[in-house]
N, C-alpha and C positions, 0 to 999 in steps of 0.2 A: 470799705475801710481798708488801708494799706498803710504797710509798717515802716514805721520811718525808724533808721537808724542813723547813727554817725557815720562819717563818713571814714574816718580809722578806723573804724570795724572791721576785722577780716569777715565777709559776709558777699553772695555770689545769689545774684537775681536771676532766675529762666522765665521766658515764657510761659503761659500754660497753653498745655496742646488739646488734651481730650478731657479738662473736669468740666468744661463750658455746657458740654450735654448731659452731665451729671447734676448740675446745675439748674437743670431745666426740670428736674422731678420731684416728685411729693417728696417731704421730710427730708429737706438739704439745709444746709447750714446757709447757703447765701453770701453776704460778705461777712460775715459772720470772721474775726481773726482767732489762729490756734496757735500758742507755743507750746511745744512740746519738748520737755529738757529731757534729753537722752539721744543717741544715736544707734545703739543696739537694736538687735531684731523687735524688742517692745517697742522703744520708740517708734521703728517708723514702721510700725505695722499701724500704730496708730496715725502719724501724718498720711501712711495709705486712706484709709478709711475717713481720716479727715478730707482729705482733699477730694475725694470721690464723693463725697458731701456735698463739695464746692468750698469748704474752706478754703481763707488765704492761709497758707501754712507758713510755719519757720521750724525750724529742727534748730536746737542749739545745744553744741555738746564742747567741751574743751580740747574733744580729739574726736573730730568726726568719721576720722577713715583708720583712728588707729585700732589698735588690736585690743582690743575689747573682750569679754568675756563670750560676746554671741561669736568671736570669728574662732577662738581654741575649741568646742565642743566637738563632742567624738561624732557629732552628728547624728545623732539619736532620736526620730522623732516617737518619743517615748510614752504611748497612747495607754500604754499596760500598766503606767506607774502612779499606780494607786492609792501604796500606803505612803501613810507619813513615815519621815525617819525613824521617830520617836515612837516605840511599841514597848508592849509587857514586853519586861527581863534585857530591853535594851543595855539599860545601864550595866548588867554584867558581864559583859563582852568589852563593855570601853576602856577598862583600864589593862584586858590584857592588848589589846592594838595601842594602846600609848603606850607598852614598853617596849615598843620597837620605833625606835627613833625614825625608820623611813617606811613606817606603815601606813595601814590606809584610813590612821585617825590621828593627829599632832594638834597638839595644842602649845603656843608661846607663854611660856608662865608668868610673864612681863604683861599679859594681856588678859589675864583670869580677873582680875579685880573689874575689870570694863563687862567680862562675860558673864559675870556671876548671874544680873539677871535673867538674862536670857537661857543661860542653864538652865535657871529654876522655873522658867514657863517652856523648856523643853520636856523637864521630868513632867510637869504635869499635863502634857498635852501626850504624852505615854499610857493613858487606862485603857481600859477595854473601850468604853462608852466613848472615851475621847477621840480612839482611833476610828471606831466605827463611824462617826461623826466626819470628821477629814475628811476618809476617804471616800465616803460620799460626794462630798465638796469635788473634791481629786476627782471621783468619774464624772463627775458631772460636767463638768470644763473638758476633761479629757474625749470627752464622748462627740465632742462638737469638732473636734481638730480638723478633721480633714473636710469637714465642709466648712471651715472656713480656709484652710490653709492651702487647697488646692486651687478655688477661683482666683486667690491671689497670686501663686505662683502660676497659673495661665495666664493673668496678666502681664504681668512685669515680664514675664520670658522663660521662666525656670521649671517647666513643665517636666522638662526630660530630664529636671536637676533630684527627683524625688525616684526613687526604688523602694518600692512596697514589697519585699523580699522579708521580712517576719526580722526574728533577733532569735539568736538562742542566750539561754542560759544554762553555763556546764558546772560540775561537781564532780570533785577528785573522789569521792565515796559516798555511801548509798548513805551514811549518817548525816549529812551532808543537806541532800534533797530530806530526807524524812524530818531532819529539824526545822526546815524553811515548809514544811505542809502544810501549818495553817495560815501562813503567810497566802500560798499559792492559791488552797481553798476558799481564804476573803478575796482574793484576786476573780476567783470562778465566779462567785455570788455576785457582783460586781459586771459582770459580762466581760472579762477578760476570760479569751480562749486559750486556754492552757493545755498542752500537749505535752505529754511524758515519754523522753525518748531514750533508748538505749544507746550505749558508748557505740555500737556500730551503726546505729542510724545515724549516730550525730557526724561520726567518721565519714558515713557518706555523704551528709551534707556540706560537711569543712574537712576534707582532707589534711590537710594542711597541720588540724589538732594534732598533738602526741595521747598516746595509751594513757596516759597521768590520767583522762578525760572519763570517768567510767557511767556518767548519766547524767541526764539534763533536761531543760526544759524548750519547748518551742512556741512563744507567743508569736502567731502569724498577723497581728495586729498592728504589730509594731514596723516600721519603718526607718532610715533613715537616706539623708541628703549628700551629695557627690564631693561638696568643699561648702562647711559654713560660713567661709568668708565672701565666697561669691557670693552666696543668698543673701548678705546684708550690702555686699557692692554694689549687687545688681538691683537693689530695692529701693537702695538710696539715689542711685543712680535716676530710677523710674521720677523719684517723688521730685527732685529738683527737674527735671525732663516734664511733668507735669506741674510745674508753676511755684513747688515749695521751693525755698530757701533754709541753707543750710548757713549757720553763725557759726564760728568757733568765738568758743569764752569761754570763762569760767562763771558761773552764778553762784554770786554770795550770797543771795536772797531772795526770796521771794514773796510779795503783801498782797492778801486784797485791795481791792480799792473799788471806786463806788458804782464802777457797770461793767466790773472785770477784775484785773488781776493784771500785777506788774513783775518783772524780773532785774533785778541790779548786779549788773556785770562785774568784777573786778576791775575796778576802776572808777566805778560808780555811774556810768552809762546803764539808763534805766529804757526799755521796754514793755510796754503793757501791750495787754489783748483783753480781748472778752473773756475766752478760757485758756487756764492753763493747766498743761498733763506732766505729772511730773516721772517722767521713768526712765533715772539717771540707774538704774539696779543699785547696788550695794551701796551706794553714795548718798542715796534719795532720802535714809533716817535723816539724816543733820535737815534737810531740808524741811522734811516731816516735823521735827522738834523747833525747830525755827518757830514754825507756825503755830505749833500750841499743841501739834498733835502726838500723842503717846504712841512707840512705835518701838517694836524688837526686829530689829533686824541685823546681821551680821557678815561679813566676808566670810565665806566660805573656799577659802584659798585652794581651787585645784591645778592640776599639772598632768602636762603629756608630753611626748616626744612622737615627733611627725619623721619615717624613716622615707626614703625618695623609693628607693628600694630594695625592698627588705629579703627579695624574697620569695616570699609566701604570700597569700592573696585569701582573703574572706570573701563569700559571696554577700555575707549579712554582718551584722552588728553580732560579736557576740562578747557575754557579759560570764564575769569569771565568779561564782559568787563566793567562793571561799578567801577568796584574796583581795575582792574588791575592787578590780579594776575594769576596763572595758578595751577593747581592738575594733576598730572597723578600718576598711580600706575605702578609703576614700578617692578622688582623682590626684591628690598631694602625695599621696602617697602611704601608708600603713601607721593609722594613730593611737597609740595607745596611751590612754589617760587614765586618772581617776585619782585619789588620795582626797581626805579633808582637812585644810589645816587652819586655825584657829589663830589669828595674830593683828588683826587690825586691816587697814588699810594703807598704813605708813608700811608696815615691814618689810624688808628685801625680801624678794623669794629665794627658798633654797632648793634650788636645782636638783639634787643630789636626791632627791625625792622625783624627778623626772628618770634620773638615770633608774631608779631602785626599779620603776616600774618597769623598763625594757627589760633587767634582769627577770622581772617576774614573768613576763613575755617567753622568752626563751624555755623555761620550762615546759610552756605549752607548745611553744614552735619550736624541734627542733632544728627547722632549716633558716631559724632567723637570723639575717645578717644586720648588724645594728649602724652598720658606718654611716657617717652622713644623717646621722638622725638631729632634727632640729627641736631643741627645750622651749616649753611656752610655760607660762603660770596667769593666771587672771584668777580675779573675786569675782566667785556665785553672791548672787545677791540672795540671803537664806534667813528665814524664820522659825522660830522653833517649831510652829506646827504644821510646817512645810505645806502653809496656804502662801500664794502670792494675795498682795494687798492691790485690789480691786474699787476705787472707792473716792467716792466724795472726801474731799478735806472738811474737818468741823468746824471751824472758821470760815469757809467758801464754798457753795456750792458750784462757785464759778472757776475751785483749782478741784484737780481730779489727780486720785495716785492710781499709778502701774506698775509695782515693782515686786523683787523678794520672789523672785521665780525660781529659784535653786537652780538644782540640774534641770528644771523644765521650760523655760524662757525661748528656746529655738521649737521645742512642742506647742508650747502656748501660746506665744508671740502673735499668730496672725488670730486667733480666738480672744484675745486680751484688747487688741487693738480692734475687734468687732463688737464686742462689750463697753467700750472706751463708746466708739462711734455713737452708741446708740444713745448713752451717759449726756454726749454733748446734743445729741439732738432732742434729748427729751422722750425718747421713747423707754417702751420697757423693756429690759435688758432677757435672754434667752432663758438665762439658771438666777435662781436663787441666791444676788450677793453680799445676803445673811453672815457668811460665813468668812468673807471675803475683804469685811469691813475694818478699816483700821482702827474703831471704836474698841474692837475686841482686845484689844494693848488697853487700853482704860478700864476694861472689867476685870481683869489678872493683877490687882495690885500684887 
């Protein structure tokens, strides 16, 4: 079966090179067709896994190589992150970081009447029982990363693109680390190795720190990647090099229909396949609600500034926790990101929250030189109970969601799209996707 489009389509046909002997093994898809809406690390971790299937793939995004949320990330593959956002006594910290206009929590007050739900299934997704629950969820997904993440980057090329160099976590005072302890100890229980290091251990591992630095934490588990824009260049690259096809559109819709599933372009150029994966990130609710499906999901607007150079040089990811932000060096150059801001999908970003961050940088570097530093902003695609949606549509078994990855999408991504794989072939999936299910928006009236 092969997909027919229009011929005005902007839409780009390859060969396939190597899924032909993928093709040839138990439990392959066959001609079996896959669309999958989205172009970020989700999506084509699943047109991967599709098409090593032997699916006929298509990728369809409205910006397939633009700058998306998988290409701003600090690069973090962030195996250690366990808990949900939402924890006991959260809420008493949130309103003193909204009174600083360029902190590490803003919310648009023009956009509260649209959040109110999603608030109120964040507070509840905050108990004890609730959290213990998540983060379950969370290591259980997280525990699988790097066997799937690494056979995939052996294939497409990006072997040497990964540094499994650990991540620290610093604190300006010992009050600091002792209020985050039970935080760290659900992390130990959990099989997150956690290592407690002094202001001069850590000095010797990142020079670079200033004294502000007085102790911290060192998760040797954690990882991260060289430039996240090459890892989705080069993946995308892979999957059209292997037979898929990449559409730019927009999709206004999407329907079952009666031995599959259809998509309607803006313009009204319709598409169907057998299955389809919907993991557009932050955009994929409207899609979701289209269809009948109940579904909290939100932009989670973050920001970094990429300096060429700065400077100063990190061996590792390291994560600031009193402030909220994160630094890694990447091959672009030294990127320091992080803030959460709340306003929709329409709102301009305000930059000025990119700059706040490099000021908050300098404190800890004092040899940072900020010229030539480049502003980025994209939407986390974020849930309140910081599970991504894993999951059969309820109208279709034959449409599948991938989205609502927070900050963990470049972690999960090749794990989402090997759970995705197995979804479309009918096998059963690695972990428990109990938890994962976008039914659970229908039990939280």
């Amino acid at each position: 079966m092969k997909f027919m489009f229009d011929s005005s389509l902007d839409w780009i046909q390859y060969t396939s090179v190597n899924v032909s002997e993928a093709c040839a093994k138990e439990n392959k898809l066959g001609e079996t067709n896959v669309i999958v809406v989205g172009a970020g690390i989700v999506g084509l971790s699943v047109a991967y896994e599709a098409l090593i299937a032997g699916a006929n793939v298509v990728v369809v995004d409205r910006d397939p190589t633009g700058n998306k949320a998988s290409f701003g990330n600090a690069g973090g593959i962030a195996v250690t992150e366990v808990i949900p956002a939402s924890v006991p006594g959260v809420w008493k910290k949130v309103p003193l970081w909204m009174m600083d206009p360029l902190g590490p929590l803003a919310l648009r007050i023009v956009h509260l009447p649209m959040l109110l739900p999603w608030l109120w299934s964040f507070a509840r997704a905050g108990t004890d029982s609730e959290v213990r629950r998540i983060s379950k969820a969370l290591a259980d997904i997280n525990r699988r990363v790097y066997d799937d993440l690494v056979p995939l980057f052996k294939e497409v090329g990006l072997a040497g693109d990964l540094l499994r160099r650990g991540a620290l976590t610093v604190y300006e005072s010992e009050n600091g680390l002792r209020n985050d302890k039970h935080e760290w100890d659900a992390k130990r229980a959990l099989g997150v190795d956690v290592q407690e290091l002094t202001a001069a251990q850590i000095r010797e591992m990142e020079p670079a720190l200033s004294p502000i630095v007085k102790n911290g934490i060192f998760t040797p588990q954690w990882s991260h990647i060289k430039d996240p824009k090459r890892v989705v260049d080069v993946l995308r690259d892979w999957v059209v090099a292997n037979g898929g096809e990449i559409v730019r559109g927009q999709v206004d819709r999407v329907a079952p229909i009666s031995d599959g599933a259809k998509i309607v372009l803006n313009g009204g150029r319709e598409i169907t396949a057998r299955k389809i994966v919907i993991a557009a990130g932050a955009w994929s609710g409207s899609i979701a609600r289209q269809l009948g499906d109940r579904v909290l999901i939100e932009s989670e607007r973050g920001y970094n500034t990429t300096i060429a150079s700065p400077g100063v040089a990190l061996e590792r990811e390291v994560i600031f926790a009193d402030r909220k932000f994160v630094a890694t060096t990447l091959s672009v150059g030294l990127r320091i990101g992080g803030a959460a801001e709340f306003g929709g999908l329409e709102a301009a970003p305000n930059y000025a929250r990119s700059k706040a961050l490099v000021k908050l940088a300098k404190h800890y570097f004092p040899g940072l030189r900020e010229e030539g530093g480049v502003e980025w902003s994209g939407h986390r695609p974020t849930t309140p109970d910081s599970l991504p949606v894993i999951s059969r549509s309820g109208p279709s078994a034959n449409i599948i969601y991938a989205f609502g990855h927070g900050h963990l999408g470049l972690t999960q991504g090749p794990t989402t799209g090997k759970i995705v794989g197995d979804l479309l072939l009918g096998r059963k999936p690695p972990i428990d996707l109990a938890p994962f299910s976008i039914a659970r928006f229908s039990h939280k009236k």
